[in-house]
C-alpha positions as a Markdown table, in Angstrom:
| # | Residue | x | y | z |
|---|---|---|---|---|
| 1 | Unk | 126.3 | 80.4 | 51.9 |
| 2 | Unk | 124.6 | 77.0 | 53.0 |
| 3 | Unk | 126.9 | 74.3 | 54.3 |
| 4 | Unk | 128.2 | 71.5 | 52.7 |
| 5 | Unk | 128.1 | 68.9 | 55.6 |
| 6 | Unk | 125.0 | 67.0 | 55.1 |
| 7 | Unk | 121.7 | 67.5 | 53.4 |
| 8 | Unk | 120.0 | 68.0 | 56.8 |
| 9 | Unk | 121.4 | 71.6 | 57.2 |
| 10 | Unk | 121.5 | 72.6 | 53.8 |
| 11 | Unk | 119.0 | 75.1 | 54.6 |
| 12 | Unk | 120.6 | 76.9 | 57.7 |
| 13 | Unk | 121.9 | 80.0 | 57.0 |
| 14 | Unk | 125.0 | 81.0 | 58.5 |
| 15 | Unk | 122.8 | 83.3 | 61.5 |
| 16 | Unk | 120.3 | 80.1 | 61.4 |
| 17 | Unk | 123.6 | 78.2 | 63.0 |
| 18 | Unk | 123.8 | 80.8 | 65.8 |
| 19 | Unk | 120.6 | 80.7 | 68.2 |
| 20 | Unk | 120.3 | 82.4 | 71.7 |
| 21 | Unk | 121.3 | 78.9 | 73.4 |
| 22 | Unk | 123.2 | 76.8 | 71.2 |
| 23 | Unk | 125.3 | 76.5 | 67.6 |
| 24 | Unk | 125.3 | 74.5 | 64.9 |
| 25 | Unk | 127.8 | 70.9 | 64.5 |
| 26 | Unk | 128.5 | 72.6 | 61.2 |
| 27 | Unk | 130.5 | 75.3 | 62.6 |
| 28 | Unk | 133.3 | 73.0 | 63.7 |
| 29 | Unk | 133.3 | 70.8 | 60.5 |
| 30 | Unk | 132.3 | 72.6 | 57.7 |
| 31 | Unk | 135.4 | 74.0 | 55.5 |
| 32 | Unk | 133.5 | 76.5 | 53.8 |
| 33 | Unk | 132.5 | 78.2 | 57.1 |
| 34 | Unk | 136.4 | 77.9 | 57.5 |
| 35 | Unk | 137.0 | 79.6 | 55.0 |
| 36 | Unk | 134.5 | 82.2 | 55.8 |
| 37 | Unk | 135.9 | 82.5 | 58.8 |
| 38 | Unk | 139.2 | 83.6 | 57.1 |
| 39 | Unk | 138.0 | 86.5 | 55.0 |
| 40 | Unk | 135.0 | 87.5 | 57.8 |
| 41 | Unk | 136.5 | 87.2 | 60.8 |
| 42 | Unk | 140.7 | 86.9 | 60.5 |
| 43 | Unk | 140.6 | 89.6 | 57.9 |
| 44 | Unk | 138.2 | 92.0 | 58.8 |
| 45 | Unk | 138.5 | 92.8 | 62.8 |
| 46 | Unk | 141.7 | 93.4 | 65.2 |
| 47 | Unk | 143.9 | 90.4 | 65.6 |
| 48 | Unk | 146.3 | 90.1 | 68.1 |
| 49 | Unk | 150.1 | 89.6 | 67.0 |
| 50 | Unk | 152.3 | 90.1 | 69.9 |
| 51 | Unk | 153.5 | 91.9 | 73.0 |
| 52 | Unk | 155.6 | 95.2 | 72.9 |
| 53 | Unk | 158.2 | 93.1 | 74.9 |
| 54 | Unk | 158.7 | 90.4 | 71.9 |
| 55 | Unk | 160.2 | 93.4 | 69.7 |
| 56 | Unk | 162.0 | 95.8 | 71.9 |
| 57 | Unk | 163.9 | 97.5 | 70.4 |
| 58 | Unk | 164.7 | 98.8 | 66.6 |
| 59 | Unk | 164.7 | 95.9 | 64.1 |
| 60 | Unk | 163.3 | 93.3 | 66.4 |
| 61 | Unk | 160.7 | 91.1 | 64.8 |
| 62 | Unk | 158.3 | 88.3 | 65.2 |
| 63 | Unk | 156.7 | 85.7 | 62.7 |
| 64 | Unk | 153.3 | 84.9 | 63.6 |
| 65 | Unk | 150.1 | 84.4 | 61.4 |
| 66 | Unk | 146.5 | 86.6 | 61.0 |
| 67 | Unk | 144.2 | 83.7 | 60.3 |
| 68 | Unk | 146.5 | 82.0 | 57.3 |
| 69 | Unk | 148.5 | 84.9 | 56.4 |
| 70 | Unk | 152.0 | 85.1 | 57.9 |
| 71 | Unk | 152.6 | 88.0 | 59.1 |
| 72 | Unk | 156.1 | 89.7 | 60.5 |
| 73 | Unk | 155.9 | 92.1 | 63.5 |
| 74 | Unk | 158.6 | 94.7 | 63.8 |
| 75 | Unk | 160.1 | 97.7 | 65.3 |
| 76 | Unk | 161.6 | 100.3 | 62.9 |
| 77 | Unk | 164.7 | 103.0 | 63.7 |
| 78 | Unk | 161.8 | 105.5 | 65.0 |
| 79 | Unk | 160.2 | 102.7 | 67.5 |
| 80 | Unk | 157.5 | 102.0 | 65.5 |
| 81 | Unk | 155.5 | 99.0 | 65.7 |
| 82 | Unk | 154.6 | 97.6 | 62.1 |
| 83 | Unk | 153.0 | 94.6 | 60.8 |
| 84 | Unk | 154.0 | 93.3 | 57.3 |
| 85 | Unk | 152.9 | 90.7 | 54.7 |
| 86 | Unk | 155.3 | 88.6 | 55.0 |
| 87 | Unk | 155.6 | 88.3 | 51.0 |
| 88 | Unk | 157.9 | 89.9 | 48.3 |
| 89 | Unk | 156.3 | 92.1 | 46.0 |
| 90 | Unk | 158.2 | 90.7 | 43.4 |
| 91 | Unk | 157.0 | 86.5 | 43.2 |
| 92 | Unk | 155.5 | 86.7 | 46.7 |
| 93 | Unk | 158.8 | 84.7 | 48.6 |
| 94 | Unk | 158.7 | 84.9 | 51.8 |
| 95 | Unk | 161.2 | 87.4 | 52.9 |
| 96 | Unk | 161.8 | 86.7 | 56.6 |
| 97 | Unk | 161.4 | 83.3 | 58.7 |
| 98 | Unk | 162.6 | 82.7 | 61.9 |
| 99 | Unk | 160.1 | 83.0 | 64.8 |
| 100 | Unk | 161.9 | 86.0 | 66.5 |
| 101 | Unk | 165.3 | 87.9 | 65.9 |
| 102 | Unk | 167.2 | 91.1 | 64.7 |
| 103 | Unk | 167.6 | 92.7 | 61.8 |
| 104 | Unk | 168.9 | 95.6 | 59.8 |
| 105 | Unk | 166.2 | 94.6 | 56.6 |
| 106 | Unk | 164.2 | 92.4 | 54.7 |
| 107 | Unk | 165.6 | 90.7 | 51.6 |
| 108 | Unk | 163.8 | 88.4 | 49.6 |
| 109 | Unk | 166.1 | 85.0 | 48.9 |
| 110 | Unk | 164.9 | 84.3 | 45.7 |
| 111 | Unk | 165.8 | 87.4 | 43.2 |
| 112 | Unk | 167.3 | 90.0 | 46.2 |
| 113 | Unk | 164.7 | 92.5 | 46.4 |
| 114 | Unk | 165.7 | 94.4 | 49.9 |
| 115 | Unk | 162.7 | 95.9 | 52.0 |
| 116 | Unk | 163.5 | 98.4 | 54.9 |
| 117 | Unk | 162.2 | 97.8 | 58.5 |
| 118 | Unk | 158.9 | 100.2 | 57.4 |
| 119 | Unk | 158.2 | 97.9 | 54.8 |
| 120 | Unk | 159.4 | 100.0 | 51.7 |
| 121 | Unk | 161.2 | 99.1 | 48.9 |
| 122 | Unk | 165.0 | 100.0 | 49.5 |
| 123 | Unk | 166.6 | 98.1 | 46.6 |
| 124 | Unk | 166.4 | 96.1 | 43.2 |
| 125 | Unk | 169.2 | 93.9 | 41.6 |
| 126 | Unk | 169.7 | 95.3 | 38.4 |
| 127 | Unk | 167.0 | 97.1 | 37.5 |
| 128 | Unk | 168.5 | 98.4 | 34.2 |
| 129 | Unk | 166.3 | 95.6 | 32.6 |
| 130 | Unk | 163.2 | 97.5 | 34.2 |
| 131 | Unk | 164.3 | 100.3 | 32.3 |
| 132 | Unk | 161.5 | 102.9 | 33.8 |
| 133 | Unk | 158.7 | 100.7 | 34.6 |
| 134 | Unk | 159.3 | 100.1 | 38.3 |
| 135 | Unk | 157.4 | 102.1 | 40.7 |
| 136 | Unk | 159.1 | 101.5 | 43.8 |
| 137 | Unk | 157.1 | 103.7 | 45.8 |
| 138 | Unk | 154.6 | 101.6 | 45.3 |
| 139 | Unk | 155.9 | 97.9 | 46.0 |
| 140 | Unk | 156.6 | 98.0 | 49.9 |
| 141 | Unk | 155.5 | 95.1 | 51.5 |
| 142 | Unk | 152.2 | 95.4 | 52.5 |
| 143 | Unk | 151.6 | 97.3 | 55.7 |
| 144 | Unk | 148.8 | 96.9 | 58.3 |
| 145 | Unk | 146.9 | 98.8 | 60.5 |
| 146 | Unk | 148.4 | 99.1 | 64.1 |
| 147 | Unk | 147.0 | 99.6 | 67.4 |
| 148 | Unk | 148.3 | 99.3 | 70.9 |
| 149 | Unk | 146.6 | 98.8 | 74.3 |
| 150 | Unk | 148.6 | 97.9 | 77.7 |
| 151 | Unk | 151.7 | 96.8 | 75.8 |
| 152 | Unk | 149.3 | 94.2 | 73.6 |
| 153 | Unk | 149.8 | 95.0 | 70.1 |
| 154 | Unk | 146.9 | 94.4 | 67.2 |
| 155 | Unk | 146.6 | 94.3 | 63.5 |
| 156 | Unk | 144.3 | 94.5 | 60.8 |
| 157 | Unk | 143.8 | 94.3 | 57.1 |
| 158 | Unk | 140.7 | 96.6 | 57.9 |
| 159 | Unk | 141.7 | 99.9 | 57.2 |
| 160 | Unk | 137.9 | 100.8 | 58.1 |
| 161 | Unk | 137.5 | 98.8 | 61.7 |
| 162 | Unk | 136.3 | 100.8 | 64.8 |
| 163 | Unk | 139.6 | 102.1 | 66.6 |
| 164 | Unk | 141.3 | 99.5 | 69.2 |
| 165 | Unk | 140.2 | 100.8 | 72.1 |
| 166 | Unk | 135.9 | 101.3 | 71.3 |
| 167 | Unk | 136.8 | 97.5 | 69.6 |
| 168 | Unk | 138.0 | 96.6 | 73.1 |
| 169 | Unk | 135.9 | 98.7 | 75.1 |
| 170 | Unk | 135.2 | 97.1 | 78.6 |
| 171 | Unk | 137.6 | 94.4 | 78.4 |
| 172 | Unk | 140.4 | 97.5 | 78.7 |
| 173 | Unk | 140.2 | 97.7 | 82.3 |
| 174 | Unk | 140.8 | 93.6 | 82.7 |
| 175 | Unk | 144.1 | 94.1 | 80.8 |
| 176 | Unk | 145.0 | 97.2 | 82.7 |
| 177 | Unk | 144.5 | 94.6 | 86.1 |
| 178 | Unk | 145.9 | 91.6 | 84.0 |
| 179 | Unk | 149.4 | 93.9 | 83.7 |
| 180 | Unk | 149.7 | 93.8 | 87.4 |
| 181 | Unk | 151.5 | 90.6 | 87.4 |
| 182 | Unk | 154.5 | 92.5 | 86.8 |
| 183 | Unk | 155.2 | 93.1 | 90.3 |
| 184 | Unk | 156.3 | 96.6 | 89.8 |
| 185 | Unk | 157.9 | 95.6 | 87.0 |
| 186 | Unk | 157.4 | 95.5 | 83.1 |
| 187 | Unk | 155.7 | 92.6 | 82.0 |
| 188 | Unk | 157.7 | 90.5 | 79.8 |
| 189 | Unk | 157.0 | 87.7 | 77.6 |
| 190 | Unk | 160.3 | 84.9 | 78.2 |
| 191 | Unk | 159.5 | 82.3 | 75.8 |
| 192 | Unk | 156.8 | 80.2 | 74.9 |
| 193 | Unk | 155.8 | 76.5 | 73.1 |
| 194 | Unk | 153.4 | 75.5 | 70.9 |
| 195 | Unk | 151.4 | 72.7 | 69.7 |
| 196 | Unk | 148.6 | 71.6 | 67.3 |
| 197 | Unk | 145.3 | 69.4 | 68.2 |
| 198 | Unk | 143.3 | 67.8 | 66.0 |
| 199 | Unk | 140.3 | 70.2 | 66.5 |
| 200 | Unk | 138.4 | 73.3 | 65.1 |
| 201 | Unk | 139.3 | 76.8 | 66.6 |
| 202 | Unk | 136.9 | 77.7 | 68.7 |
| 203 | Unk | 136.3 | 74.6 | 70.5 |
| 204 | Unk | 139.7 | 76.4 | 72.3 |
| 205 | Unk | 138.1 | 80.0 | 72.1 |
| 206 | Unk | 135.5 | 78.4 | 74.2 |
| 207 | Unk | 137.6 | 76.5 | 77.0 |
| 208 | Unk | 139.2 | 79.9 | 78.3 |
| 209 | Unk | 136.0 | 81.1 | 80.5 |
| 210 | Unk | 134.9 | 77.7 | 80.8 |
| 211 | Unk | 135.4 | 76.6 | 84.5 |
| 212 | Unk | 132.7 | 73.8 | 84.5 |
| 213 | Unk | 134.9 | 71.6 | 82.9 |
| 214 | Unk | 137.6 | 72.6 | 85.5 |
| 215 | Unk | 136.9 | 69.8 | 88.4 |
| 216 | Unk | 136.7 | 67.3 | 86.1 |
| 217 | Unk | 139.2 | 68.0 | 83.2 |
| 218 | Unk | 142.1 | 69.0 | 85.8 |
| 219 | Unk | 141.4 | 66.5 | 88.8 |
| 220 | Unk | 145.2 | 65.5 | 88.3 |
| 221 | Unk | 146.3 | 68.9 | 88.5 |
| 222 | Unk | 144.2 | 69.2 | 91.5 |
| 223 | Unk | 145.8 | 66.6 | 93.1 |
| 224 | Unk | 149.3 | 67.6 | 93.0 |
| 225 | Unk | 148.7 | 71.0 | 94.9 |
| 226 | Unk | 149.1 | 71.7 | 98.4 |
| 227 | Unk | 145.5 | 71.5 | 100.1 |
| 228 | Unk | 145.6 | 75.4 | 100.4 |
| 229 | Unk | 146.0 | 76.1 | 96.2 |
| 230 | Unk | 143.3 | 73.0 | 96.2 |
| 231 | Unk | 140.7 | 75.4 | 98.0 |
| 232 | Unk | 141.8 | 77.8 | 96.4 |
| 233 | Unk | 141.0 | 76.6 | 93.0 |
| 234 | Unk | 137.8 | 75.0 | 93.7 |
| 235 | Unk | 135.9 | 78.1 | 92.3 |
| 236 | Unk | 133.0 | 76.6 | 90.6 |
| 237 | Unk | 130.8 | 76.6 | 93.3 |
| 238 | Unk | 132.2 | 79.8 | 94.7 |
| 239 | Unk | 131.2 | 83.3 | 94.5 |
| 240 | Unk | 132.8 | 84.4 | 90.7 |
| 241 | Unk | 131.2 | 85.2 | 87.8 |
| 242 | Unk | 131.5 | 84.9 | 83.6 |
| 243 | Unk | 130.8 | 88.7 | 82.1 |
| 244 | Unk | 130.0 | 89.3 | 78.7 |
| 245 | Unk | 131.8 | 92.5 | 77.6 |
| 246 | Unk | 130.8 | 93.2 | 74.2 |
| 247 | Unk | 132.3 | 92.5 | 70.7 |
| 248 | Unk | 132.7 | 88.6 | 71.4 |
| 249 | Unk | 135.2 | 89.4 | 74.3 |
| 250 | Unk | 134.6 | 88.1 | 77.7 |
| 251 | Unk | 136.0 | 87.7 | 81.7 |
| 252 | Unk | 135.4 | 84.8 | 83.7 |
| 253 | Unk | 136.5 | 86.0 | 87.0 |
| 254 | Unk | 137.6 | 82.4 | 89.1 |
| 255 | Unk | 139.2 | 84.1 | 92.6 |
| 256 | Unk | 137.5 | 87.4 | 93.2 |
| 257 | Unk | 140.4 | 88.0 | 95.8 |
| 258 | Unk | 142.6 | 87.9 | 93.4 |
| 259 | Unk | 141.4 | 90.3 | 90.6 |
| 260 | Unk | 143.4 | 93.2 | 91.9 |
| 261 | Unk | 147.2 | 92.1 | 92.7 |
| 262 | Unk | 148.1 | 95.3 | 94.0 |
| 263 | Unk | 145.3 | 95.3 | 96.7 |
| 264 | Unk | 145.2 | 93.5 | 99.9 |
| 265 | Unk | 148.8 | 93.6 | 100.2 |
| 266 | Unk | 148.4 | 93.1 | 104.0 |
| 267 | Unk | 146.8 | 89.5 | 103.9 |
| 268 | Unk | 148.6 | 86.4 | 104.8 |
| 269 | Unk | 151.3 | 85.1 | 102.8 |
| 270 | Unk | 150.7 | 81.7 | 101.2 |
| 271 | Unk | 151.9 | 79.0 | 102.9 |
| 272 | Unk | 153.2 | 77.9 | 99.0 |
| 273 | Unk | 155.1 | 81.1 | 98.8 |
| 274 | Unk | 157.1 | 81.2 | 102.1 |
| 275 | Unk | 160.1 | 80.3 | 100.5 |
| 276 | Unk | 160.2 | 82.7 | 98.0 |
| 277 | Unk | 159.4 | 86.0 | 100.5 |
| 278 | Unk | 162.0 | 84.6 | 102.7 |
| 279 | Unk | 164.1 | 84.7 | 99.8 |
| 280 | Unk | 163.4 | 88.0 | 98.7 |
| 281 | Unk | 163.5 | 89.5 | 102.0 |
| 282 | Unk | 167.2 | 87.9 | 102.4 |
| 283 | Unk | 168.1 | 90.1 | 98.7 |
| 284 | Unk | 166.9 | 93.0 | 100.7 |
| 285 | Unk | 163.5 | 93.7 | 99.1 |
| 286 | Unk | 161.4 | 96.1 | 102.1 |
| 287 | Unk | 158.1 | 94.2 | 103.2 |
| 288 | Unk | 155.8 | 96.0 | 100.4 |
| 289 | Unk | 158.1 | 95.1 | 97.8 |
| 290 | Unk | 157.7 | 91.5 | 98.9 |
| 291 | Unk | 153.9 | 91.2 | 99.5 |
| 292 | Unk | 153.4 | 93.0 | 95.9 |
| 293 | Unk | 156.0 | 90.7 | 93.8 |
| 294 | Unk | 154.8 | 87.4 | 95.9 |
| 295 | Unk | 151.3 | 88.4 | 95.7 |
| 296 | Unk | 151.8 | 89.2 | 91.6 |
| 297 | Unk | 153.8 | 86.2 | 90.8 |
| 298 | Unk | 150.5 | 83.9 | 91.6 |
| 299 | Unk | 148.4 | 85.6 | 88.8 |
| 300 | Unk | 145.2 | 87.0 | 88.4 |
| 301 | Unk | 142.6 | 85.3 | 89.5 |
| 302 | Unk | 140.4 | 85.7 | 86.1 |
| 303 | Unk | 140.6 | 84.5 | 82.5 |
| 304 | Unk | 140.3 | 87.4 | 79.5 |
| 305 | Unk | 139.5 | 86.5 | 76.0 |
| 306 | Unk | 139.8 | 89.3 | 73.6 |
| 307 | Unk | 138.0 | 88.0 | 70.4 |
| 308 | Unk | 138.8 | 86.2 | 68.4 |
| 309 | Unk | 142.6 | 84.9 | 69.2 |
| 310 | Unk | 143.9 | 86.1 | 72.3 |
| 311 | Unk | 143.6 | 85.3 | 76.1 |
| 312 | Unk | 144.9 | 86.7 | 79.2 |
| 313 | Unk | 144.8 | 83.3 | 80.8 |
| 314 | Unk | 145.3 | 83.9 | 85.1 |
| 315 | Unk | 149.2 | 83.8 | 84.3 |
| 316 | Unk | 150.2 | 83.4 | 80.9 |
| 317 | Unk | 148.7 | 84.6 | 77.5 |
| 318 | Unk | 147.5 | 81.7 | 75.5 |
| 319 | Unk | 147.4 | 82.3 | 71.4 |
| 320 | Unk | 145.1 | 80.8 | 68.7 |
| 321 | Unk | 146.1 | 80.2 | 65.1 |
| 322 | Unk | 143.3 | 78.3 | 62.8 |
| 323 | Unk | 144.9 | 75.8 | 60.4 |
| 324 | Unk | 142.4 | 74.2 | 58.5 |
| 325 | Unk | 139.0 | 73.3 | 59.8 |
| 326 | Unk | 140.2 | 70.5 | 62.1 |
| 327 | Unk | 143.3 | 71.8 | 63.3 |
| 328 | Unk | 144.5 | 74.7 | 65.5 |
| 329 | Unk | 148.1 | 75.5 | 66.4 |
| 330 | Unk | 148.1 | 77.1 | 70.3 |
| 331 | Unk | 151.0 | 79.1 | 71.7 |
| 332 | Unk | 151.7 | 79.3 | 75.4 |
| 333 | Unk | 153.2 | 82.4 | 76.4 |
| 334 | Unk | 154.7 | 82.7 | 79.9 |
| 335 | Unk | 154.5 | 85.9 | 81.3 |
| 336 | Unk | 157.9 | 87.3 | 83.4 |
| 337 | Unk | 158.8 | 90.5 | 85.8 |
| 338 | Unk | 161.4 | 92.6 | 83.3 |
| 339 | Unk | 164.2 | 93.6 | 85.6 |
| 340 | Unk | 162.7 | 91.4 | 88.9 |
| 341 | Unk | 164.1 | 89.2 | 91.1 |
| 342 | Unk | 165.1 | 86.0 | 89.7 |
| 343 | Unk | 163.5 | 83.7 | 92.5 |
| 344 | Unk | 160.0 | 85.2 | 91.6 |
| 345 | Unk | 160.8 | 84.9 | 88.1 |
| 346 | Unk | 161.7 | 80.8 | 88.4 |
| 347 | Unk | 158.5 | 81.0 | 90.0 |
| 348 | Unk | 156.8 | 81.7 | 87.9 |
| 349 | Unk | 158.6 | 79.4 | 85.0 |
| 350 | Unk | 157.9 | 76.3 | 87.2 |
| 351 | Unk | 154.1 | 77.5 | 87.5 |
| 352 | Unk | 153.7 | 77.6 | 83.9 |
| 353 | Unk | 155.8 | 74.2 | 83.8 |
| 354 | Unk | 153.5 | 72.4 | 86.2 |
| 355 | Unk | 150.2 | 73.4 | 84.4 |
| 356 | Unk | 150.7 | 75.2 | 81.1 |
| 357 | Unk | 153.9 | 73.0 | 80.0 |
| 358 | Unk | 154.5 | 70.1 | 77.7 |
| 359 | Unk | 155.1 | 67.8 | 80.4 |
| 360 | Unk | 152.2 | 69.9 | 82.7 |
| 361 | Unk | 149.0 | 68.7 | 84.0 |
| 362 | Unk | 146.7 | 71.1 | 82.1 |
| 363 | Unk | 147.6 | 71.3 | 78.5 |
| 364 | Unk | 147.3 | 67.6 | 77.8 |
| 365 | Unk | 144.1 | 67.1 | 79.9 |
| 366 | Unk | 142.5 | 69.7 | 78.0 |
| 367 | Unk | 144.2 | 69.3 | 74.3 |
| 368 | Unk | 142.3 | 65.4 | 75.0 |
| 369 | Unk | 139.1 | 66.9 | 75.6 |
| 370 | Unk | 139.0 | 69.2 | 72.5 |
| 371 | Unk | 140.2 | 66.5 | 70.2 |
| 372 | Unk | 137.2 | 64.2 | 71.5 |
| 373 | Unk | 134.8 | 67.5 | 71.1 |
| 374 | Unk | 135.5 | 67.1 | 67.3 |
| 375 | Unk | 135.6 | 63.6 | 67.2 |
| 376 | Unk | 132.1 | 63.3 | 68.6 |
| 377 | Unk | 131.3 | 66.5 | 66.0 |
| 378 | Unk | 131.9 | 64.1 | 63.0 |
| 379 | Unk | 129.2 | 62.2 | 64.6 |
| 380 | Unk | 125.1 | 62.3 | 63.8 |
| 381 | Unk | 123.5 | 64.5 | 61.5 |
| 382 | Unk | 122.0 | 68.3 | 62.0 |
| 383 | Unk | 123.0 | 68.3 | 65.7 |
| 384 | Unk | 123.6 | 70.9 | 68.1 |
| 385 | Unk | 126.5 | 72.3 | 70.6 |
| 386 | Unk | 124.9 | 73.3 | 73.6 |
| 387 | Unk | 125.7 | 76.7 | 75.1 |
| 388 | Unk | 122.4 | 77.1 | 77.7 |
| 389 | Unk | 124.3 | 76.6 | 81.0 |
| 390 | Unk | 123.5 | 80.1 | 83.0 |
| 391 | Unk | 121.6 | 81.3 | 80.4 |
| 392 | Unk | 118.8 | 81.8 | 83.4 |
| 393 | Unk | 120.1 | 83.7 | 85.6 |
| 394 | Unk | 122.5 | 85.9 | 83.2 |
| 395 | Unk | 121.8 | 89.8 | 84.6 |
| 396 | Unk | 122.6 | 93.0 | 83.2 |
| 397 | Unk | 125.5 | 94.7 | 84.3 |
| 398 | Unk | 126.9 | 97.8 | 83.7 |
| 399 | Unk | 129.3 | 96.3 | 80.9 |
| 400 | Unk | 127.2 | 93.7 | 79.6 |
| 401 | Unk | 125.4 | 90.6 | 80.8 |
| 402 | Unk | 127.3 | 88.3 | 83.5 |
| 403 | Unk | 126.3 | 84.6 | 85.1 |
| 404 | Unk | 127.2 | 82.6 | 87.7 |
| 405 | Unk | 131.3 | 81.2 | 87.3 |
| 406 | Unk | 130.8 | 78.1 | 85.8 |
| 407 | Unk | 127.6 | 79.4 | 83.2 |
| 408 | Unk | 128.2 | 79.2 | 79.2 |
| 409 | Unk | 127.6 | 83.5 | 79.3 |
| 410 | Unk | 131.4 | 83.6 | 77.9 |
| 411 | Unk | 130.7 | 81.0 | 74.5 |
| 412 | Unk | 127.6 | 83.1 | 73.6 |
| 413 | Unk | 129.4 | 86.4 | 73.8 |
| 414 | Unk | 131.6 | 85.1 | 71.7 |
| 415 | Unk | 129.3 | 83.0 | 68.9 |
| 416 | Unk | 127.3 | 86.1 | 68.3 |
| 417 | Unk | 130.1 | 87.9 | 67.4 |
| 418 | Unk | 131.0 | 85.3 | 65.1 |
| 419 | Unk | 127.5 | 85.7 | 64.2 |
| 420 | Unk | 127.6 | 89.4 | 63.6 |
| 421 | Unk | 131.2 | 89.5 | 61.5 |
| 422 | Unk | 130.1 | 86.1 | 59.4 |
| 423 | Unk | 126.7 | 87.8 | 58.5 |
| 424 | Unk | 127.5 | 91.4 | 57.8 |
């Protein structure tokens, strides 16, 4: 497949548009590589689709989307997790909508064909006039493959991908540590909001472990903290690192302090948190109890992306869904302690309020920057994205290739996975 931008990269090959250092314009413009992207990439590896918490019990369910395809996640009588098509085998209706709920079935609004919570068949209006012609076995909704890791639960159409866990295979250990924000407690996921920009996919994909952009971007953010969170959050200069972990995934670790939440329990309390330990003491929670929830309600100090739509963003879990090539819907999840104290759980609501929220300082800094990435994209012909910062002094590591905090090591990870699904 060439691309149908311009004349001056007709020749490019798909790999061509991924070098060591850089990528291709075309790969946020061109709707064919879209659509590529669809069937390579959406289609053919592990996608995330939810958190165990978001269907907890039997006939809980969640609408979301693999690439294009909507998709419903749900929990059957035995406690299975299942992903379905979310189309009638009949005339291809869709038979549930909603974004979350409870159900007993599935029934199609159009001509009544009923679906159990496992996706088969369970019923037909009349279906005398089918006489013996209607193999019901054989008309469940379509069923996907379904893996779980650390309560995060994946799909694919693949029934021949690599198990979850050797697909995940170092990032494992920075969910396991990304869990910890529960405090003791489950994680749970308490509600989240979306909204679309005007801008290719991975132009988000690439913002996650991208903390050069941080100063800058977020200089309002940073100026409405306490002088403490300020240090705190000036990490590009600090002693952090971006990590490579294989299979497009990556780690950009911001706060090294802060990667373990259940260690260093004994260090001082933020002066930003007094409140809430006092508060937590006065319901009778013992010292440890306090350090660990207080210390957990914070969040990690690192950013995960799992490849291609999912990351475990310091304290929330921020989801991407392509829409066409110059549109991307995003979800912000805020993350919760199941059972916890309420005072650390408002916490950690205004958190997400103040930087991850509609009316935060974060998401509309950054939804601006992306929409002026593709703007500029449209621009000039057979041009470049840049991707070399770090590239020097990238090192092996035990689990890949890591560079300094603010270094580009996170975008390449990711593009030559790209590279590797687009070309196989």
């Amino acid at each position: 497949m060439t691309s149908k931008t311009d004349t001056a990269d007709q020749a490019l090959t798909l790999g061509d548009r991924v070098q060591a250092d850089r990528v291709h314009t075309s790969l946020y413009t061109d709707p064919a590589i879209f659509e590529t992207e669809m069937d390579k990439i959406f289609s053919s590896t592990w996608v995330w689709v939810a958190h165990t918490s978001e269907i907890p019990e039997a006939g809980s369910f969640k609408n979301t989307y693999i690439g294009r395809q909507p998709v419903i996640v749900v929990r059957d009588r035995k406690q299975k997790a299942h992903v379905l098509l979310n189309r009638c085998r009949h005339r291809a209706a869709t038979v549930c909508e909603g974004k979350k709920g409870k159900t007993n079935s599935f029934v199609c609004p159009y001509h009544g064909w009923s679906y159990s919570l496992d996706g088969a068949l369970r019923g037909v209006p009349h279906p005398e006039s089918y006489a013996d012609q209607l193999e019901k076995g054989e008309l469940g909704l379509v069923s996907l493959r379904v893996e779980e890791y650390a309560g995060m639960l994946f799909a694919t159409f693949n029934k021949d991908v690599e198990p979850l866990v050797d697909y995940l295979g170092p990032a494992k250990k920075w969910m396991d540590l990304f869990m910890k924000q529960g405090g003791g407690f489950p994680v749970k996921v308490a509600g989240e909001h979306r909204f679309r920009f005007p801008g290719n996919w991975k132009i988000q994909l690439e913002n996650t472990t991208d903390a050069y952009h941080f100063p800058l971007v977020h200089k309002s953010f940073l100026s409405s903290v306490d002088k403490q969170t300020e240090e705190m959050l000036d990490f590009v200069t600090g002693t952090g690192y971006v990590e490579d972990l294989g299979n497009g995934h990556s780690v950009m670790v911001m706060i090294p302090a802060l990667v373990d939440l259940e260690a260093n329990l004994d260090a001082p309390i933020p002066e930003r948190f007094a409140a809430l330990a006092d508060a937590l003491r006065a319901e009778g929670n013992p010292e440890d109890e306090v350090r660990r929830i207080v210390r957990a309600v914070g969040g990690s100090g690192f950013n995960l992306n799992i490849f291609p739509n999912i990351a475990c963003s310091m304290a929330f879990f921020r989801v991407l869904q392509p829409i066409s090539v110059t549109e991307t819907e995003i979800h912000h999840a805020v993350i919760t302690m199941d059972g916890g104290p309420q005072a650390a759980n408002q916490a950690r609501l205004r958190m997400h309020e103040h930087f991850q929220g509609p009316m935060g300082f974060g998401t509309p800094d950054d939804s601006e920057a992306w929409e002026r990435v593709q703007k500029g994209s449209g621009s000039g012909k057979d041009l470049w994205i840049m991707l070399n910062r770090g590239l020097a002094g990238e090192k092996e590591t035990a689990d890949g290739r890591a560079s300094d905090v603010s270094a580009e090591t996170g975008m390449r990870a990711a593009y030559q996975q790209w590279k590797k699904l687009m070309t196989a």
